[in-house]
N, C-alpha and C positions, 0 to 999 in steps of 0.2 A: 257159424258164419252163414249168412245165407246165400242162396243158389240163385238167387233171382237177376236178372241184367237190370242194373241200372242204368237209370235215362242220366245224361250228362249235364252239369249246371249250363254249358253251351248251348244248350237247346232251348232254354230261355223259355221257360214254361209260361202259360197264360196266366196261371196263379202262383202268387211266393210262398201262398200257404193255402192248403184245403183243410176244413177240419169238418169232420162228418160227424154227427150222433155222438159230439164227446161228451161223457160224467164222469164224475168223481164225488165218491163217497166214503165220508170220514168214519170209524168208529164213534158215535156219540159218547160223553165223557159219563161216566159212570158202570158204561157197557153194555147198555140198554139201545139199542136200537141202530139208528144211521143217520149221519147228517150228508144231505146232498148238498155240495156244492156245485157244481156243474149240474145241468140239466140235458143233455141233450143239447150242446151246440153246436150250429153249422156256420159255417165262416168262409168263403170266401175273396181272398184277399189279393184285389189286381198286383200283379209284376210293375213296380216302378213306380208305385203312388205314395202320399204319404199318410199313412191310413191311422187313425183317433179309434184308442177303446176306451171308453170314458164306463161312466158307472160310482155309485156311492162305496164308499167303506163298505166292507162284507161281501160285495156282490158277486165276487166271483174272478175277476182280473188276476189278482196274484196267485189264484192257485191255475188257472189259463196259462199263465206266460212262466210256470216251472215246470206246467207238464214239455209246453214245449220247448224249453233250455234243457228238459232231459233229468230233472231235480226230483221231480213227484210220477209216480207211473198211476196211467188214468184206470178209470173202472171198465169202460168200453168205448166202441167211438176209434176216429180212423184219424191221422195227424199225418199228414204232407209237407214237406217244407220244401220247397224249390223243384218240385217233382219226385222227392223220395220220401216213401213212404217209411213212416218211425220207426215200424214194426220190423219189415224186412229188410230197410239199413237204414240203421241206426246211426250208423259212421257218419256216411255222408250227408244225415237230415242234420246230425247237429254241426257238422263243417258247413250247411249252407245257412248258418244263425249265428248270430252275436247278439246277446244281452246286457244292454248296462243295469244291473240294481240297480235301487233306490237306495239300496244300503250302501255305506262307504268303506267296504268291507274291502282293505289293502295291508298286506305283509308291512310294516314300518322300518323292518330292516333292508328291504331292495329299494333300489331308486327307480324310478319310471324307465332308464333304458333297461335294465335289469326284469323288472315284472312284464315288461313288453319282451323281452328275450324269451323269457321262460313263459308266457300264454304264448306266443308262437311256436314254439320247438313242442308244447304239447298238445296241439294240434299237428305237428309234424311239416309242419314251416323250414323249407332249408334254408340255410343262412344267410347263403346269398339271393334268396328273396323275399327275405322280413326287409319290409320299411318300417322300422322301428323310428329310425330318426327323420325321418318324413311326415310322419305321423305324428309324432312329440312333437314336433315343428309347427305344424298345420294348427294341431289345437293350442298353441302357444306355450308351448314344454320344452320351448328347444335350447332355454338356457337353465333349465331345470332339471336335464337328464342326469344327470351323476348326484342329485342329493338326494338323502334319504326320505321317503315318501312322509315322516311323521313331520320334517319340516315344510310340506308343503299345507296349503289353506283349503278350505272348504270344496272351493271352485276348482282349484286345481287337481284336487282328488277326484272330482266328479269326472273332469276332462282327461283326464287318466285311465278311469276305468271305459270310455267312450274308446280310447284308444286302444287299450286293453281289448274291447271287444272286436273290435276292427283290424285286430293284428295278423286274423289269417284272410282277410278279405274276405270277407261274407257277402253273399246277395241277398240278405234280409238282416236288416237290425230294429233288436226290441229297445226303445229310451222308456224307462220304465220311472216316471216322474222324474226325468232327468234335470228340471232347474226346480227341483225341490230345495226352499233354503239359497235360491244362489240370488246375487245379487241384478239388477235392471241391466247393465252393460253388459256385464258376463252369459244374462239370459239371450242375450241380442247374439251375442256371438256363437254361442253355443247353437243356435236358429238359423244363422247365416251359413255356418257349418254344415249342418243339419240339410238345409237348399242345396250347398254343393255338393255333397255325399248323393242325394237324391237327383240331381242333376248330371251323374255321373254314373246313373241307373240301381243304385242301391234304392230296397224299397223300405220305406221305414213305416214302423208300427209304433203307437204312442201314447201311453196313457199320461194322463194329468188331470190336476184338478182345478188348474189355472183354463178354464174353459176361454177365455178369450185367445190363449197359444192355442188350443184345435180351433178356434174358428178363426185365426190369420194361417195357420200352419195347414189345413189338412183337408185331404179334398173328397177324402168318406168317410164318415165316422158309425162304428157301430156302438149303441147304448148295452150294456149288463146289468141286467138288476134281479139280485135275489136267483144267479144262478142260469139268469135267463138272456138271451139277443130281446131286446125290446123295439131296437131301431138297426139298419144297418141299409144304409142307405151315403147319396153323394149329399155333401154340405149341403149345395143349393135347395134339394128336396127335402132331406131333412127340418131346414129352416123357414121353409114352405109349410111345412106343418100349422104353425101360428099362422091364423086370418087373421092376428090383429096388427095396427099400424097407429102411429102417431103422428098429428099434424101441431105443431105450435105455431099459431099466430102470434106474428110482432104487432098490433095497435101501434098508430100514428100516436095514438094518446094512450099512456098506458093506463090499466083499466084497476078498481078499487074491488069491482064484485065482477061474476059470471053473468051477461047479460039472462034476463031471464028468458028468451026464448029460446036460448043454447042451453041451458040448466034445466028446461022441463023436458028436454027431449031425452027419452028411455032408452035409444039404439045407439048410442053417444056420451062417455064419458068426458066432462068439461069439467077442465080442474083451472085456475088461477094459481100461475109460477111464480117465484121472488122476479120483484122486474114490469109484473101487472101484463104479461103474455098471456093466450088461451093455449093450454095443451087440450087437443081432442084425440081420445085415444076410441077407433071404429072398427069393424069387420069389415074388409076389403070385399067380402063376400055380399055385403047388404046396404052397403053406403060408398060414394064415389066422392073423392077429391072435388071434382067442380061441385056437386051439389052439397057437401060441407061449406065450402067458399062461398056456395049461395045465399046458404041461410047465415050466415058469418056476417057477410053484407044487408040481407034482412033486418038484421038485429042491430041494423047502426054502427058497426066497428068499422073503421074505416084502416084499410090492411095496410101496415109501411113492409113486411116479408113475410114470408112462409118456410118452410124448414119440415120435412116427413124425415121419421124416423122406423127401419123395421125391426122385425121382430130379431131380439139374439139368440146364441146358440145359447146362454145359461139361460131363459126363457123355455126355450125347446125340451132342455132336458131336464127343468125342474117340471116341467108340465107330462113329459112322459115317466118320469118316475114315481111324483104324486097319483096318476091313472093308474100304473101298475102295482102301486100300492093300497089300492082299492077295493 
């Protein structure tokens, strides 16, 4: 047991997680050598935000998010979780974490009040203060509590194991492709959720690959790729990254071809939309809105609307993953 004083989850540390110089490396399969998965990562991660780790297949995330649920023990490197350090208590870093898998990995013999009973009691939950049915409630379990978990549906499993993680009240939860597979409604709710859980000072951490949920949902996202942080940065800057920008003009008359004085220009892509629109897609760095519109007017098109488009977040991280795969 260690000697050390722990600092108290009341104390409300500036980070929910520091993570210093972590790697992790696998035996390579034949016995020849080592695969590095982890490289050396430093993370980070404000108290109270709702923070995106994005990244491709391989790069690195799932073996990230079992060193810190406590599953895989790393090669080096320092892991903080709410101000306690993994090494010297262990206890309390993994009582200030909740994980939901992506897998739907649930007993089919207990019912949801039942697997929430027993993940609270073995965190050491006293009985009279599990919200077991608070919780089943909230995620809409509350008339679901006494049946066996193999009769419940895809979604409701997911929202189960959400609960499950939540059952000893954590100050950090991992949604580890949480509406993987779930349907349009039930992703909205499981979101809204998600808002008031974080609204109520939980900070949540989030991988997915539905990249449109981190850029309605998240307000820093760090990229992984091949082991590495490539990005780790707030939304807005991150998405500041791309100088490019789109403008679609409406013509009063819709148009058959690209006028030729917009089509020989080289700093300016002018394409023709179904509808006989111009999209001009420019560098924000080297071309301005009014002087597009000028030459737009030049060229004889006479403007009925205009409409700018910026850059997305799946833009951003296909363009820094392609680079770092260079």
């Amino acid at each position: 047991m260690s000697t050390a004083t722990p600092e108290t989850p009341e104390a409300s540390p500036r980070y929910a997680l520091e993570i210093r110089g972590l790697r992790k490396t696998y035996a390579a399969r034949g016995g020849e050598g080592e695969k590095e998965a982890l490289k050396g990562i430093d993370l980070s991660i404000p108290r109270g935000s709702i923070y995106g780790l994005l990244g491709p297949n391989g790069a690195g995330k799932s073996t990230l998010i079992n060193i810190l649920a406590g599953l895989v023990n790393k090669t080096s490197g320092s892991v903080r979780i709410w101000g306690f350090d993994q090494d010297t208590n262990p206890r309390m870093s993994r009582a200030s974490i909740g994980v939901v898998p992506q897998e739907l990995h649930l007993d089919p013999f207990f019912t949801p009040r039942e697997a929430m009973e027993i993940q609270a009691g073995l965190y050491g939950v006293p009985p009279a203060e599990r919200r077991t049915e608070a919780l089943l409630t909230a995620l809409g379990l509350g008339d679901k509590m006494n049946v066996g978990a193999r009769s419940l549906s895809g979604g409701m499993k997911r929202r189960l194991l959400i609960g499950k993680a939540l059952s000893h009240s954590p100050p950090v939860l991992i949604l580890d492709e949480p509406t993987a597979g779930v349907d349009i409604d039930l992703r909205r709710q499981l979101w809204d959720y998600v808002r008031e859980l974080n609204a109520e000072g939980v900070t949540i951490i989030l991988t997915t690959h539905y990249l449109e949920e981190a850029e309605e949902m998240c307000d820093r996202i760090a990229i992984i790729n091949h082991g590495d942080v490539i990005a780790d940065e707030p939304k807005s800057a991150l998405m500041g990254r791309l100088d490019s920008k789109t403008m679609t003009i409406v013509p009063m008359t819709a148009l058959d071809v690209v006028p030729a004085e917009l089509a020989a220009r080289t700093d300016v892509s002018t394409t023709l939309t179904v509808g006989g629109a111009l999209a001009m897609t420019y560098s924000r760095s080297h071309a301005s809105l009014g002087s597009l519109l000028d030459l737009v007017h030049s060229a004889g098109v006479e403007i009925r609307d205009v409409t700018t488009s910026e850059a997305s977040l799946e833009g951003v991280f296909l363009d820094l993953i392609h680079g770092n795969d260079q």
